[in-house]
C-alpha positions in Angstrom: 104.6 90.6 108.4 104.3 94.7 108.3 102.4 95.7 105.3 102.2 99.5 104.3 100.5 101.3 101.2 102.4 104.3 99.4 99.5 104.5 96.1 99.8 101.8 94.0 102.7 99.7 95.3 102.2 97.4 98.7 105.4 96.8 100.6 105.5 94.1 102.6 108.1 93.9 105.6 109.4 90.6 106.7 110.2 90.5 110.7 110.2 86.8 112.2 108.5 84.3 110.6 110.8 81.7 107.6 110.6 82.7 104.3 108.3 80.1 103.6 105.5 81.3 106.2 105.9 84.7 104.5 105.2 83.3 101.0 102.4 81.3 101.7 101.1 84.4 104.1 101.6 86.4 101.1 99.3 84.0 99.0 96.5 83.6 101.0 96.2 87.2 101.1 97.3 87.6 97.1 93.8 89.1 96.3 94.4 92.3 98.4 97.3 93.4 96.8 97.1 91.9 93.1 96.5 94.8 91.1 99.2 96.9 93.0 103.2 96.2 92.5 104.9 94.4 95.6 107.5 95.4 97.1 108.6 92.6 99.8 111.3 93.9 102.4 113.4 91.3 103.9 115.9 93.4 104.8 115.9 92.6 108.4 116.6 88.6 108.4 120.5 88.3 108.2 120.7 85.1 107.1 119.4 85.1 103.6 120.1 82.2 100.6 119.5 82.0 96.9 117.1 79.4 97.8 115.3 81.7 100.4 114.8 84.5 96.8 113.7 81.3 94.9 111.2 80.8 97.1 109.4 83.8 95.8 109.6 82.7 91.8 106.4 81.4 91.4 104.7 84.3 93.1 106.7 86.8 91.4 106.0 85.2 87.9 102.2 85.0 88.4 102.3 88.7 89.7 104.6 90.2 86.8 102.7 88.3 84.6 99.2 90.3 85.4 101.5 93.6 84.0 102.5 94.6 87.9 106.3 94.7 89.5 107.1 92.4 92.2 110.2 93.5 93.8 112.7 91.5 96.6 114.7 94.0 98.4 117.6 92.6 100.8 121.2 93.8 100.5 122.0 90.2 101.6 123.0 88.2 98.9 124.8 88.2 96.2 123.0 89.7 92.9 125.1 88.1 90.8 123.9 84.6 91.7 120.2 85.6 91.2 118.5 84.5 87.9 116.7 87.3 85.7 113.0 86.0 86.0 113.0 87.3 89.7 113.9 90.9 90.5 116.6 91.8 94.0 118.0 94.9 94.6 119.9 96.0 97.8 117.2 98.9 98.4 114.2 99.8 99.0 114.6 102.7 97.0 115.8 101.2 94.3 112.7 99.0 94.2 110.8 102.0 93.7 113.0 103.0 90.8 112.8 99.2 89.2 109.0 99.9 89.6 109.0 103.5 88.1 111.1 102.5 84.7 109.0 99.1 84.7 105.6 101.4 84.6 107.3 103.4 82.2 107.9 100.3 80.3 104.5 98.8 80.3 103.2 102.4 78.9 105.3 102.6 75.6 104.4 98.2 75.6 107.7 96.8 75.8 
């Protein structure tokens, strides 16, 4: 697990360990990154399941819940499949733009 600063948004890399290692890796260290969005990167494992994303759900719902983006980024899996409460996008720029119009968002109280 790689894990970079760019200002207020944290992006963690995935490399080797399961999907379940990184979540609970991502927990125990919650506290350093809670009042910055996330941004978790786990576009190097190739193979990647809806279950794998749901594995995330709680985490992300707690973190968007404190008014900050969590963001999945793997190109994958199929967006379709993936339910609203947890956001995916194929790129890691286009987590930065999910973030940007969700800061936006959170400004003008939506």
């Amino acid at each position: 697990m790689i894990i970079d600063q760019d200002g207020n948004i944290s992006i963690i890399t995935q490399e080797k360990a399961t999907i379940v290692e990184l979540v609970k890796k991502i927990q125990s260290l919650y506290p350093k990154f809670r009042n910055n969005n996330i941004i978790v990167s786990l576009s190097t494992l190739n193979n990647l399941g809806l279950q794998d994303v749901l594995e995330f759900l709680e985490l992300s719902n707690t973190h968007r819940a404190t008014k900050h983006s969590f963001v999945i980024v793997t190109d994958k899996i199929n967006l379709d499949v993936v339910p609203d409460e947890i956001v995916v996008v194929p790129t890691v720029q286009e987590a930065y733009d999910i973030i940007e119009m969700e800061e936006m968002e959170r400004d003008l109280d939506f």
